[in-house]
PDB file as gemmi writes it, atoms N, CA and C in Angstrom:
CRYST1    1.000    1.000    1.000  90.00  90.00  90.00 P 1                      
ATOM      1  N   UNK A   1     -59.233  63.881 -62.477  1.00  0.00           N  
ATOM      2  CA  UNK A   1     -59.311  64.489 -63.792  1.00  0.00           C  
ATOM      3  C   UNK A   1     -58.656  63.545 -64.804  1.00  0.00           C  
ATOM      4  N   UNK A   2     -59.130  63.309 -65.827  1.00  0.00           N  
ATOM      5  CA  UNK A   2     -58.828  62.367 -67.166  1.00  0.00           C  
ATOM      6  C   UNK A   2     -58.048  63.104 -68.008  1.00  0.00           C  
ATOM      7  N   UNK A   3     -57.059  62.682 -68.516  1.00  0.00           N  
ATOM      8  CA  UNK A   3     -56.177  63.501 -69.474  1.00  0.00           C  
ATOM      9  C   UNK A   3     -56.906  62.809 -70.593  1.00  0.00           C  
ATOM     10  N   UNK A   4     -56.350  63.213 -71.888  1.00  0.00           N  
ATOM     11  CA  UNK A   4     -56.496  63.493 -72.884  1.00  0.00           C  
ATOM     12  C   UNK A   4     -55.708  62.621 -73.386  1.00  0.00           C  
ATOM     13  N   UNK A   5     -55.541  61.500 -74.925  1.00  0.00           N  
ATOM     14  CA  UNK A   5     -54.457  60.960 -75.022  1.00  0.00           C  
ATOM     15  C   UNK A   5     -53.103  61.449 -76.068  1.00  0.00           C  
ATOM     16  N   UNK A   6     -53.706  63.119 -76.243  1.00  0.00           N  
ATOM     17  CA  UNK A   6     -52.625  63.842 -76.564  1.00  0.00           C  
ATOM     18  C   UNK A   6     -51.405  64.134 -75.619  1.00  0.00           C  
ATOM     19  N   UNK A   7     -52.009  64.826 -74.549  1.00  0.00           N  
ATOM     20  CA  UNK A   7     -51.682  64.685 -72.958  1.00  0.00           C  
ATOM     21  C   UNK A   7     -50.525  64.096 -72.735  1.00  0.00           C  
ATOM     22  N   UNK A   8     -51.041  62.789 -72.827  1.00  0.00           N  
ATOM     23  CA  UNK A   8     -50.674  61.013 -72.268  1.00  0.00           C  
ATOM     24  C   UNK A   8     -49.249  61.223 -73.492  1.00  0.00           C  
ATOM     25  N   UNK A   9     -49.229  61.848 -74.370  1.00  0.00           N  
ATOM     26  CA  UNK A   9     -48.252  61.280 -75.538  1.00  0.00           C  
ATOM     27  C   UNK A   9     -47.089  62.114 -75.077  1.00  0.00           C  
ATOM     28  N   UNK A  10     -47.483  63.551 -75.340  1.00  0.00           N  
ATOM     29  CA  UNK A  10     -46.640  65.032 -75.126  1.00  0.00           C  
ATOM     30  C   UNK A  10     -45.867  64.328 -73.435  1.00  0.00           C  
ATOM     31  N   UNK A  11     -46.552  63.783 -72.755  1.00  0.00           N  
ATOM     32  CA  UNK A  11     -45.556  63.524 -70.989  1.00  0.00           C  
ATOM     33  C   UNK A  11     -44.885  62.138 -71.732  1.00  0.00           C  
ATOM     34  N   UNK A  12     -45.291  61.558 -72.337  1.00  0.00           N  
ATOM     35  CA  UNK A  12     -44.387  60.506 -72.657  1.00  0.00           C  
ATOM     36  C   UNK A  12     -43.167  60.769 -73.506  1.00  0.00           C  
ATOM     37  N   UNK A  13     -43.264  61.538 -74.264  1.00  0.00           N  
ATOM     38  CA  UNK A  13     -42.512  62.235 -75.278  1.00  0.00           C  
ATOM     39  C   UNK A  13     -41.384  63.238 -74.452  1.00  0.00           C  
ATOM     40  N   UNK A  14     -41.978  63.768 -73.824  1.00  0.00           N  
ATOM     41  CA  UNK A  14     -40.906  64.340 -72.733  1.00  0.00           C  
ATOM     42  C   UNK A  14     -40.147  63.346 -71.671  1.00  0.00           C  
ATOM     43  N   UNK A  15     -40.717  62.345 -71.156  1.00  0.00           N  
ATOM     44  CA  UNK A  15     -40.045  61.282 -70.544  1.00  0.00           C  
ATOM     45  C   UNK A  15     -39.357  60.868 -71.033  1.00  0.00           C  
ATOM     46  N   UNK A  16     -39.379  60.737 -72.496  1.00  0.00           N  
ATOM     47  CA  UNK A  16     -38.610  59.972 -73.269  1.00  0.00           C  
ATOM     48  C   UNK A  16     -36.977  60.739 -73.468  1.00  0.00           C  
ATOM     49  N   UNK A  17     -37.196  62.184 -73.570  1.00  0.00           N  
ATOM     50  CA  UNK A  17     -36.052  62.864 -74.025  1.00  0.00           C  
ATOM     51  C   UNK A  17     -35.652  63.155 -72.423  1.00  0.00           C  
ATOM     52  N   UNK A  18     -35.759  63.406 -71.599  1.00  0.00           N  
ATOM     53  CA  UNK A  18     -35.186  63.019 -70.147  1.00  0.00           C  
ATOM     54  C   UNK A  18     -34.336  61.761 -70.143  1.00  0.00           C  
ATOM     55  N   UNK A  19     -35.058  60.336 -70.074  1.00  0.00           N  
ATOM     56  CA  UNK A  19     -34.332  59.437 -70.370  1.00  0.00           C  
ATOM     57  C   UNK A  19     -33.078  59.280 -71.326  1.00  0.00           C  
ATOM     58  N   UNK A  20     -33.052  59.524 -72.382  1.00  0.00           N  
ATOM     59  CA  UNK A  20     -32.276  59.493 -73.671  1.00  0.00           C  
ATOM     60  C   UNK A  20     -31.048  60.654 -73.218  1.00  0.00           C  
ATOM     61  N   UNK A  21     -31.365  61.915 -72.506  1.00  0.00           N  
ATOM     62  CA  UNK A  21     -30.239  62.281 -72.222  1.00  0.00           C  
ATOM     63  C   UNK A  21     -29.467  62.162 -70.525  1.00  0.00           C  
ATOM     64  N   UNK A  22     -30.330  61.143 -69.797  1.00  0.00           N  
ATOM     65  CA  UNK A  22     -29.436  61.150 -68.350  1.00  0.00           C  
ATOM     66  C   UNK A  22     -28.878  59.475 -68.962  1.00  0.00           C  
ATOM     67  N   UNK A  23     -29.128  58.852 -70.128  1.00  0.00           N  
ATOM     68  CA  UNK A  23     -28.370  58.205 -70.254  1.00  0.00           C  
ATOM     69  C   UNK A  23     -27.302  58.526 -71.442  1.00  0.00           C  
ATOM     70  N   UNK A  24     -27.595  59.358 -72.146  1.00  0.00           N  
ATOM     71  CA  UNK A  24     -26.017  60.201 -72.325  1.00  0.00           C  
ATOM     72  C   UNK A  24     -24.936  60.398 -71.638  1.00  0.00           C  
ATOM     73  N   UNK A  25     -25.565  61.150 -70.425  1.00  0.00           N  
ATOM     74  CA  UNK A  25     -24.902  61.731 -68.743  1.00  0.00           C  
ATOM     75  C   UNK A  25     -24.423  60.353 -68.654  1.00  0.00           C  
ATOM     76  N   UNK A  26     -24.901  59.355 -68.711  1.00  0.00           N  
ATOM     77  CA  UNK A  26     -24.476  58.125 -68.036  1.00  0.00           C  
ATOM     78  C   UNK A  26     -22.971  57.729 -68.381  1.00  0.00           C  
ATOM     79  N   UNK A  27     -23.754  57.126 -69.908  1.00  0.00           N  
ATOM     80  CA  UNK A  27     -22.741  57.004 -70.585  1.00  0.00           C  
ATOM     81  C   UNK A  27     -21.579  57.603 -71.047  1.00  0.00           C  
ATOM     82  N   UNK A  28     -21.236  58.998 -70.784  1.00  0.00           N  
ATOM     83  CA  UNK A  28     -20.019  59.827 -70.902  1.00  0.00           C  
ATOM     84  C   UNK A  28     -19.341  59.934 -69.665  1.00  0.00           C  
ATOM     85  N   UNK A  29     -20.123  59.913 -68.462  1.00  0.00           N  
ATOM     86  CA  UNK A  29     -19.652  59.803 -67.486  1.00  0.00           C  
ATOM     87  C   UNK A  29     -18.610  58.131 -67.092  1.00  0.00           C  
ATOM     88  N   UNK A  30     -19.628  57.184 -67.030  1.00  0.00           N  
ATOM     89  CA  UNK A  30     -18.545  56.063 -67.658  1.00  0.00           C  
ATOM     90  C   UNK A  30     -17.774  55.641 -68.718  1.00  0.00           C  
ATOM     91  N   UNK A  31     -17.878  56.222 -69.482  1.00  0.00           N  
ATOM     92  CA  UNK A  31     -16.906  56.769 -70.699  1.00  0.00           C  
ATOM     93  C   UNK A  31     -15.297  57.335 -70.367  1.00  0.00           C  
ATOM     94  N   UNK A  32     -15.390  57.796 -69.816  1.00  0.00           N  
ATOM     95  CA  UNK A  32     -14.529  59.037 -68.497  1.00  0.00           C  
ATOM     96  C   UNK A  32     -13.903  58.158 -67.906  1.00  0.00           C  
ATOM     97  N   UNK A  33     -14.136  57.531 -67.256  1.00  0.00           N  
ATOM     98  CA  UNK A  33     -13.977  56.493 -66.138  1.00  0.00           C  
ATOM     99  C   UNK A  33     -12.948  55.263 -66.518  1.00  0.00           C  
ATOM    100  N   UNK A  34     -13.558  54.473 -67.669  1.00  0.00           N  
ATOM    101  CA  UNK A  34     -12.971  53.683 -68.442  1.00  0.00           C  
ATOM    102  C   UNK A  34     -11.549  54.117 -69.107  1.00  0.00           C  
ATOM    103  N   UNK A  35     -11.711  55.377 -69.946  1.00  0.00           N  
ATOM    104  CA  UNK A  35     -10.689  56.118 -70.031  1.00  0.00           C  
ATOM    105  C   UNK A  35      -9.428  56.155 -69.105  1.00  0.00           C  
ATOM    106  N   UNK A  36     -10.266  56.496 -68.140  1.00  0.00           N  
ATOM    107  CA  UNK A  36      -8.757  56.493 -67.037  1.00  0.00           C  
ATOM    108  C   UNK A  36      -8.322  55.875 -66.489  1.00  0.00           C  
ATOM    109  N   UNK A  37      -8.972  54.928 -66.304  1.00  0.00           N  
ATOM    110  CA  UNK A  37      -8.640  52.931 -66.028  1.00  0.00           C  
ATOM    111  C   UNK A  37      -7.482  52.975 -67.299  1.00  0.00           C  
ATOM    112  N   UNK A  38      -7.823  53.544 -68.188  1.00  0.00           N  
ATOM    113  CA  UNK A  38      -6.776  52.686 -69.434  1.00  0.00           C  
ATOM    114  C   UNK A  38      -7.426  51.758 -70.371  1.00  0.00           C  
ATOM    115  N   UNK A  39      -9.068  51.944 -69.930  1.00  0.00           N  
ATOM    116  CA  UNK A  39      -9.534  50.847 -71.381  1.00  0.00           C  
ATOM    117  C   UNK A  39      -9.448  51.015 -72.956  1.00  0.00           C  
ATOM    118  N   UNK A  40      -9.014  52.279 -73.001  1.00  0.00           N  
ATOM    119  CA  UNK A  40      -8.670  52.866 -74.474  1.00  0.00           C  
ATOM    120  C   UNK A  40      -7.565  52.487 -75.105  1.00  0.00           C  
ATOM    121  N   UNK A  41      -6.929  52.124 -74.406  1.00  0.00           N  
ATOM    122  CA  UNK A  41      -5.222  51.606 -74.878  1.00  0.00           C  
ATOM    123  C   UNK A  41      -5.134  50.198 -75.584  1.00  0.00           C  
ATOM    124  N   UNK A  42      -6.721  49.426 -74.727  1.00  0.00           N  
ATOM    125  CA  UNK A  42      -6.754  47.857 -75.375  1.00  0.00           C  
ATOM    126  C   UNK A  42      -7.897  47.762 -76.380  1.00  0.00           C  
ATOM    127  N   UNK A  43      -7.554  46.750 -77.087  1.00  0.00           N  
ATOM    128  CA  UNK A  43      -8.284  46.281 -78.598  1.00  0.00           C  
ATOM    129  C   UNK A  43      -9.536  45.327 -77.513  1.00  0.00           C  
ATOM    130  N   UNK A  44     -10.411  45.395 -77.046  1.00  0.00           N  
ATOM    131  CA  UNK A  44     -11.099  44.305 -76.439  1.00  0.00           C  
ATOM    132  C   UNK A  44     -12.213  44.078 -77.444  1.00  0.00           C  
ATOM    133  N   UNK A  45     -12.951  42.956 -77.075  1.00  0.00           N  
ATOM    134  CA  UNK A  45     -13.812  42.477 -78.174  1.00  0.00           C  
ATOM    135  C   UNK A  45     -15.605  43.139 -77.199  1.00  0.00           C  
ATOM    136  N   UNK A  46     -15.859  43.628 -77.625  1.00  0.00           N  
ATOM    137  CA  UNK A  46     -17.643  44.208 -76.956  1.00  0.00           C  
ATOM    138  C   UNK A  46     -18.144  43.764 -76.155  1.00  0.00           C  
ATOM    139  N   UNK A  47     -18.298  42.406 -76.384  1.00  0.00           N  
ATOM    140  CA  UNK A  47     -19.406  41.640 -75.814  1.00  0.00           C  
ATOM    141  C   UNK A  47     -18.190  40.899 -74.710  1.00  0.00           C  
ATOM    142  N   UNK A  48     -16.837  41.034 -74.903  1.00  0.00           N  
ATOM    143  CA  UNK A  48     -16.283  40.841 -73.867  1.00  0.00           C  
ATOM    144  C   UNK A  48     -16.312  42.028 -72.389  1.00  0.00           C  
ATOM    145  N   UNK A  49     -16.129  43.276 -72.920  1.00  0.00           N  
ATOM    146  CA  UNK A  49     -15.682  43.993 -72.338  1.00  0.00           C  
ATOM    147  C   UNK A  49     -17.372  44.341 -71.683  1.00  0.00           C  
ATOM    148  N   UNK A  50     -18.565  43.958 -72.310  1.00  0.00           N  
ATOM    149  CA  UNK A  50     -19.601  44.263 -71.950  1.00  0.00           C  
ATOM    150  C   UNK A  50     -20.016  43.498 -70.547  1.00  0.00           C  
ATOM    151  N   UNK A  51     -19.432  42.288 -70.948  1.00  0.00           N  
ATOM    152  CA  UNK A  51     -19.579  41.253 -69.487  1.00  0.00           C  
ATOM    153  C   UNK A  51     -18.597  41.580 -68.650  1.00  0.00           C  
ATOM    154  N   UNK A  52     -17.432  41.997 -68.802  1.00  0.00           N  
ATOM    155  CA  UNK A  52     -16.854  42.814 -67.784  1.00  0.00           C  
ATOM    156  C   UNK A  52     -17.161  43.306 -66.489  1.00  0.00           C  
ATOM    157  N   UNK A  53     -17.889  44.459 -67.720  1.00  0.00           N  
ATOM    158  CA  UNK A  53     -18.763  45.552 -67.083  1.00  0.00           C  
ATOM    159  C   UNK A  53     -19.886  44.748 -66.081  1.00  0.00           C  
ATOM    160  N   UNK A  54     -20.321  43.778 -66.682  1.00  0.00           N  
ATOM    161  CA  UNK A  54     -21.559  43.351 -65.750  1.00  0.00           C  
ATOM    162  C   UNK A  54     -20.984  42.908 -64.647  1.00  0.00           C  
ATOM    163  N   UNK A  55     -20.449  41.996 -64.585  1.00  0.00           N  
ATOM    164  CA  UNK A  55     -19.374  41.565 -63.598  1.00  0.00           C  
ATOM    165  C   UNK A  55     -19.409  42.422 -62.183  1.00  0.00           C  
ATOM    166  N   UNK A  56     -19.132  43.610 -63.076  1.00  0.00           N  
ATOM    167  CA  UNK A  56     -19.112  44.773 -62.062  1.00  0.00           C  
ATOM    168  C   UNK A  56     -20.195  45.066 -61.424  1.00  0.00           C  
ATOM    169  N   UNK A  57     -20.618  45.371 -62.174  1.00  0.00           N  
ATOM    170  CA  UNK A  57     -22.260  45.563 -61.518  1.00  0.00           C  
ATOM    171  C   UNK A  57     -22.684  44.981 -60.524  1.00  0.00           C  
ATOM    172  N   UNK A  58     -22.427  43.305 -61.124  1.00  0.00           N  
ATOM    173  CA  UNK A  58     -22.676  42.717 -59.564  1.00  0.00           C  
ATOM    174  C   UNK A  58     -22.029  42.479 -58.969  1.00  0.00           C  
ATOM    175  N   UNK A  59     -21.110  43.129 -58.519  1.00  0.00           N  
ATOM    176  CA  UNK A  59     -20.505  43.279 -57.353  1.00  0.00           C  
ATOM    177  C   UNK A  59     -20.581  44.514 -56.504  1.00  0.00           C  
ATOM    178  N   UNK A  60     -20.712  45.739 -57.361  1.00  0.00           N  
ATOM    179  CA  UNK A  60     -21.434  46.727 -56.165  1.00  0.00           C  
ATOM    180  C   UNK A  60     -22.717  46.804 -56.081  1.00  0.00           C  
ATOM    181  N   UNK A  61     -23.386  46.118 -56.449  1.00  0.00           N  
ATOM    182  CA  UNK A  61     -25.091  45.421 -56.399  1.00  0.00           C  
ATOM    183  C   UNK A  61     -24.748  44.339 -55.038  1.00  0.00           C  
ATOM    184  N   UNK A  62     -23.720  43.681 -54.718  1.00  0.00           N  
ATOM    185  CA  UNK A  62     -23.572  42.621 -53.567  1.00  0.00           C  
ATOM    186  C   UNK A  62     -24.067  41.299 -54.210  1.00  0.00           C  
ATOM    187  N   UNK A  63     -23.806  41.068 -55.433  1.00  0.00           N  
ATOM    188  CA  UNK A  63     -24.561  39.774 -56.070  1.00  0.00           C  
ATOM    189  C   UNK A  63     -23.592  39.173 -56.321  1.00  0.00           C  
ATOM    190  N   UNK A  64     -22.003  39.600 -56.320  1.00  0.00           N  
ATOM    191  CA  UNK A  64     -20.591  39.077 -57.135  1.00  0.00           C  
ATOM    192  C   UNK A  64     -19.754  38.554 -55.545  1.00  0.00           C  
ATOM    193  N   UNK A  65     -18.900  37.748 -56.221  1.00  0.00           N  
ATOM    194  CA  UNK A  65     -17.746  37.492 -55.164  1.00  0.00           C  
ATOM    195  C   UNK A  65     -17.172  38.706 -54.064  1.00  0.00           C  
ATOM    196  N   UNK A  66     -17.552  39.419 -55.216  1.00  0.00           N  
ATOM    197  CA  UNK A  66     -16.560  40.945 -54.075  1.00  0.00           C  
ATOM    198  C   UNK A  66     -17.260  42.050 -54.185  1.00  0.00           C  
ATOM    199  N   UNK A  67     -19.082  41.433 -53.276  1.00  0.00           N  
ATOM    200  CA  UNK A  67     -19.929  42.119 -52.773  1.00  0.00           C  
ATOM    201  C   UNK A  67     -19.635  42.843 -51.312  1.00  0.00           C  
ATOM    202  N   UNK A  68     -18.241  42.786 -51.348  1.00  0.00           N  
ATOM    203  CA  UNK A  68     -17.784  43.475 -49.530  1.00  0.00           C  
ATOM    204  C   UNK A  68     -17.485  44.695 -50.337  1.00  0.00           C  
ATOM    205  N   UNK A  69     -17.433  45.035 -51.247  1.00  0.00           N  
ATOM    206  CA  UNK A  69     -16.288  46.249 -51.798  1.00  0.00           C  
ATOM    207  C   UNK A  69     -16.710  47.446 -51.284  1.00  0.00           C  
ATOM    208  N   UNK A  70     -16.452  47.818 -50.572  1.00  0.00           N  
ATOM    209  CA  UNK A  70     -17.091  49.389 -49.704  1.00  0.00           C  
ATOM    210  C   UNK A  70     -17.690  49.460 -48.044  1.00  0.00           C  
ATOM    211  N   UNK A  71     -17.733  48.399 -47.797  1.00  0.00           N  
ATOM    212  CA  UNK A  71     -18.322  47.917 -46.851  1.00  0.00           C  
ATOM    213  C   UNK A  71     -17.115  47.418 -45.616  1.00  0.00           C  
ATOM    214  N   UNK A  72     -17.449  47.662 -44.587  1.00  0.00           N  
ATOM    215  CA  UNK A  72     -16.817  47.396 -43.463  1.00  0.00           C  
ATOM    216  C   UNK A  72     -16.942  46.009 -42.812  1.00  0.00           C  
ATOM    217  N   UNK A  73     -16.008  45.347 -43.151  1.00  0.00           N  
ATOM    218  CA  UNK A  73     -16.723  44.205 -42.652  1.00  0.00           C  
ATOM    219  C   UNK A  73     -15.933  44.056 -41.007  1.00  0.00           C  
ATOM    220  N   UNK A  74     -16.604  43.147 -40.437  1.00  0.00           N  
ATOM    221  CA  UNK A  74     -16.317  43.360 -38.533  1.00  0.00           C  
ATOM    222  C   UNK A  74     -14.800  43.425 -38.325  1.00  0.00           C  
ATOM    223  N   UNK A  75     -14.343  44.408 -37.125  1.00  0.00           N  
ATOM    224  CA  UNK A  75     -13.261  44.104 -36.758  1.00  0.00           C  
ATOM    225  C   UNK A  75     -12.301  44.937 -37.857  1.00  0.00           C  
ATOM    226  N   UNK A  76     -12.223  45.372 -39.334  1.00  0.00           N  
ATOM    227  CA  UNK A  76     -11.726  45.882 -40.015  1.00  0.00           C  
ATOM    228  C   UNK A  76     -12.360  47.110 -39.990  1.00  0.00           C  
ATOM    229  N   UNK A  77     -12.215  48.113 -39.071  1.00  0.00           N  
ATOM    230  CA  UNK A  77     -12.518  49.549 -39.082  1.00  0.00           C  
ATOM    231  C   UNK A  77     -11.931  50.519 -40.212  1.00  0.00           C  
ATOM    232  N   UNK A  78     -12.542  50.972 -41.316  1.00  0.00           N  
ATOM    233  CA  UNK A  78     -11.788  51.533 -42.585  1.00  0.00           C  
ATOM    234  C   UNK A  78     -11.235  50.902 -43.407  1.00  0.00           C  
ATOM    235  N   UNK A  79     -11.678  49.777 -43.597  1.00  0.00           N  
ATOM    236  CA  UNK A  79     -10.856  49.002 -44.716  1.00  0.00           C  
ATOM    237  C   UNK A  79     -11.405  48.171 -45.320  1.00  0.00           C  
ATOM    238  N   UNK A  80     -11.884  48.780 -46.720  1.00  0.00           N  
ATOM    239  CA  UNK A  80     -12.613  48.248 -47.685  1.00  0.00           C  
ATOM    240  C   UNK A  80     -12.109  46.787 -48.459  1.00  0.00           C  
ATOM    241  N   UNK A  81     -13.023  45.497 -48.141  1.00  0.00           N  
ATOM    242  CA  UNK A  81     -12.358  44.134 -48.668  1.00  0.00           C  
ATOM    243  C   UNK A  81     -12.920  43.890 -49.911  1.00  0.00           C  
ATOM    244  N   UNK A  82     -12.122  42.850 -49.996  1.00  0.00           N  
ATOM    245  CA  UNK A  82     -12.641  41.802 -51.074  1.00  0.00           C  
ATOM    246  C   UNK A  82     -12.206  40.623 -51.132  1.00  0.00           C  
ATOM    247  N   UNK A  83     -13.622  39.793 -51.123  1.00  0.00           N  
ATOM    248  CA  UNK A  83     -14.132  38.653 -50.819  1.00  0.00           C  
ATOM    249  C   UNK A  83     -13.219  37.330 -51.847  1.00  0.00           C  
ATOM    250  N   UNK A  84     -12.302  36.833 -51.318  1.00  0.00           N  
ATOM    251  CA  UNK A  84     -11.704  36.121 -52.631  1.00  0.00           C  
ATOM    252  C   UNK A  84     -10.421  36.437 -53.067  1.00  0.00           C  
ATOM    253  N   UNK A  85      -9.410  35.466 -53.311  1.00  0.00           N  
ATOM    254  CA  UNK A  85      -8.158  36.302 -54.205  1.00  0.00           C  
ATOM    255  C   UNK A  85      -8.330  36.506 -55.200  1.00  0.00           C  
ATOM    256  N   UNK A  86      -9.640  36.146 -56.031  1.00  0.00           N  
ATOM    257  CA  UNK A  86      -8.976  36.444 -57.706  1.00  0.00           C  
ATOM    258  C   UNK A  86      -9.832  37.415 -57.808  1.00  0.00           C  
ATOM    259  N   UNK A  87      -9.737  38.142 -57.484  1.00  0.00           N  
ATOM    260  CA  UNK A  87     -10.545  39.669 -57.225  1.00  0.00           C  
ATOM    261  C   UNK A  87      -9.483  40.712 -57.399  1.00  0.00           C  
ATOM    262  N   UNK A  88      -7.954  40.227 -56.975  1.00  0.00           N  
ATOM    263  CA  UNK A  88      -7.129  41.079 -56.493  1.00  0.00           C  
ATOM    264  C   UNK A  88      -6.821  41.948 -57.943  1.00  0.00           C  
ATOM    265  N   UNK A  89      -7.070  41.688 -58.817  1.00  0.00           N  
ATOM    266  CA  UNK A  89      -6.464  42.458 -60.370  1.00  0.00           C  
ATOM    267  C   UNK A  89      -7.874  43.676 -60.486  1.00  0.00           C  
ATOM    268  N   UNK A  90      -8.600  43.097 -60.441  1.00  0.00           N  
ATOM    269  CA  UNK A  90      -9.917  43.879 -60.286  1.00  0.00           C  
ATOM    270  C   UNK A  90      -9.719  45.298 -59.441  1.00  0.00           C  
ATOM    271  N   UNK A  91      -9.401  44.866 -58.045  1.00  0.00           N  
ATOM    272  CA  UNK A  91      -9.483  45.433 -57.178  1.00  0.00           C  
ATOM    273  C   UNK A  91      -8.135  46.636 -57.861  1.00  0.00           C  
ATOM    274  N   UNK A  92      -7.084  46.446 -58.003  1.00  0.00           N  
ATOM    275  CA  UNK A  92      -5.739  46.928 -58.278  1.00  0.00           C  
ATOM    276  C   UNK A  92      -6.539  48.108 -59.443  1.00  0.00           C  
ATOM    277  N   UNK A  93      -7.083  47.761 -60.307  1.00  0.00           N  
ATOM    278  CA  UNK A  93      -7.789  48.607 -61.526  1.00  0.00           C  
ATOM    279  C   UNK A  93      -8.416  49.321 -60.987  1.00  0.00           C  
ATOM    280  N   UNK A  94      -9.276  48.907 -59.638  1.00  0.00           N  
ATOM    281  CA  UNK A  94     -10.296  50.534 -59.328  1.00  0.00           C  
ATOM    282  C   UNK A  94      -9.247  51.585 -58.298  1.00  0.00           C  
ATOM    283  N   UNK A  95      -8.336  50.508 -57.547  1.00  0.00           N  
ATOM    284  CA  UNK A  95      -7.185  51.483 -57.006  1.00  0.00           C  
ATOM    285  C   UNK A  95      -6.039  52.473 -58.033  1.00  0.00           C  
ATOM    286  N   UNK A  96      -6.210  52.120 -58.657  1.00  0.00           N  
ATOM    287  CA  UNK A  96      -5.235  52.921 -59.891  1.00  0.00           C  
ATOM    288  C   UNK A  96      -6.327  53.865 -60.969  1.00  0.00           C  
ATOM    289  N   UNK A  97      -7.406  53.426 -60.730  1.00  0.00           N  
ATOM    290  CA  UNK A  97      -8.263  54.502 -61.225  1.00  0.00           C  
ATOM    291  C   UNK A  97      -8.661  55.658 -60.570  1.00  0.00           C  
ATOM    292  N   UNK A  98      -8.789  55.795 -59.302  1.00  0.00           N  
ATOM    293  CA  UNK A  98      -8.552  56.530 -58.214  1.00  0.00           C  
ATOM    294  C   UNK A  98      -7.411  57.292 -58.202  1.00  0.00           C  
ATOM    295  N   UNK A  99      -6.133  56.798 -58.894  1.00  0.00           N  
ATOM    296  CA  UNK A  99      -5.349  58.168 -58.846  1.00  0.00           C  
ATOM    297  C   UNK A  99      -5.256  58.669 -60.111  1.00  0.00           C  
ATOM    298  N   UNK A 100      -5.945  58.024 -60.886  1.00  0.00           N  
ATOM    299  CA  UNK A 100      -6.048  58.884 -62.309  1.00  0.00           C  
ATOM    300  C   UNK A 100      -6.631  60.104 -62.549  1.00  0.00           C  
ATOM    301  N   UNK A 101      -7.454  60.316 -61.129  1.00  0.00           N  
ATOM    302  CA  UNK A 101      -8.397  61.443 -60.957  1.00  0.00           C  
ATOM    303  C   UNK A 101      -7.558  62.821 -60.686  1.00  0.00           C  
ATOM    304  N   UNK A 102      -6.309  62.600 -59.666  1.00  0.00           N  
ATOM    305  CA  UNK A 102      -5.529  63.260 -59.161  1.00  0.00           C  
ATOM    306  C   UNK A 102      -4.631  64.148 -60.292  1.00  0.00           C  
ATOM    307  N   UNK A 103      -4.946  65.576 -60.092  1.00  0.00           N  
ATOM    308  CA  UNK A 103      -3.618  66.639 -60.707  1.00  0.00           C  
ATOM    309  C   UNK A 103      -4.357  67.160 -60.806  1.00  0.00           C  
TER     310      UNK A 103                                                      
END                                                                             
């Protein structure tokens, strides 16, 4: 059956406002997050704090230095690594964000 390209507009138009608000969800949700890390406290510059963020990304994507982060690597039963020392400040920020959750 052939839709119509009213059809075609009205499902796009609704796709569209789906999208626009699970990236609301997104974004408040990491909003939240950042918050309790403590990124609110610092003056950072955008496009710094934006590459940051990417940073991150690839690393629980497995594309960054400290693509072990969650992962078991052999012989270490329960104990989440990371690949590298200069990871260790990184690493310290998602451990202290973890108890920000707590009370």
């Amino acid at each position: 059956m052939r839709k119509s390209t009213s059809q075609i507009r009205e499902k796009l138009a609704r796709l569209q406002e789906e999208l626009k608000q699970a990236e609301t969800r997104d974004a408040e949700r990491i909003g939240r997050i950042a918050l309790k890390a403590g990124l609110g406290e610092f003056e950072i510059d955008e496009t710094e704090l934006q590459a940051a963020f990417e940073d991150v990304a690839k690393r629980f994507r497995g594309g960054g230095k400290g693509g072990t982060i969650g992962k078991e690597m052999p012989g270490e039963r329960g104990v989440a690594s990371s690949a590298g020392g200069s990871q260790t400040g990184t690493v310290e920020t998602g451990a202290s964000q973890g108890n920000a959750g707590e009370g």
